[in-house]
Structure formats: structure tokens, C-alpha cells
N, C-alpha and C positions, 0 to 999 in steps of 0.2 A: 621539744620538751615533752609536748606529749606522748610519745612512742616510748623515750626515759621513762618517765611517770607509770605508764604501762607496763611496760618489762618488771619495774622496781615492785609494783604492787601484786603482776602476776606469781612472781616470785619469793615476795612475803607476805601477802595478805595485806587489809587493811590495820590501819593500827588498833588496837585492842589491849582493854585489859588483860592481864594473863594470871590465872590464878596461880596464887604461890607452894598450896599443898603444905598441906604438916610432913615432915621428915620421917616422923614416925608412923605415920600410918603407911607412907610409900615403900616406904623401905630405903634410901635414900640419905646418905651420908649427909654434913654441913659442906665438904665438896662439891660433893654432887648439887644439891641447891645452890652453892654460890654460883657455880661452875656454868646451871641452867639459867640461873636469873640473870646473869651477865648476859648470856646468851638471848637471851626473851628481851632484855634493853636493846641490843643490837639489831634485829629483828625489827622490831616495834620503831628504832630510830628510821633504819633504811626504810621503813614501810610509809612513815611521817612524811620523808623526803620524795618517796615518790609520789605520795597525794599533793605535795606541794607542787614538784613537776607538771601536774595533771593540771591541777588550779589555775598556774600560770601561764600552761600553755595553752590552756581555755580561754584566759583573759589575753592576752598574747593576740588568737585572733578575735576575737573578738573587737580588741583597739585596731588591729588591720583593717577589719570590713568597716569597720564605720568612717576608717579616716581613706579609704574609697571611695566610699557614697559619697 
């Protein structure tokens, strides 16, 4: 789970706000802004799922070594 978690966050960053930009000043169609924001949801999800990956594979061993001891 940790190695997933790694890959997933090397890949898209931790999750984050993303700022949304005025359309007018970018230059940037309502397309093009939905088109990115869709895209920045996506991103931002797989990014969640890999901090969670990491979390649990953290906790993961964590419950192994102590049910060792």
C-alpha cells in the first residue's frame, strides 16, 4: 500500500487547493475552465487516494510490529 500511495502522490502531488482563475483575464474559454476544473477534481481525488494509501500502509505496519512484540 505504501509503494501505491507513493507512486499515486509522485505522480499528482499532494492534494491541494487549486485556484480557479477569472476566464477573462487568462484568456480561456467556459470550456476550457470547465474542461480544467474537471481535470484539477481528478488530480486532487487520485492525489487523496494516494495519501490515504500511505496512511494506511503506515498504520498497516505499524499494527504488524506491535502484534510481534
Amino acid at each position: 500500500m505504501d509503494i501505491i500511495g507513493v507512486i499515486l502522490i509522485f505522480m499528482y502531488g499532494l492534494p491541494s487547493k487549486i485556484s480557479e482563475g477569472d476566464p477573462l483575464i487568462s484568456g480561456e474559454t467556459k470550456e476550457m475552465k470547465t474542461a480544467r476544473i474537471k481535470r484539477n477534481k481528478v488530480i486532487n481525488r487520485r492525489a487523496r487516494i494516494g495519501f490515504i494509501f500511505l496512511i494506511l500502509g503506515l498504520a498497516f505496519q505499524l499494527i504488524g510490529s506491535n502484534i510481534i512484540l
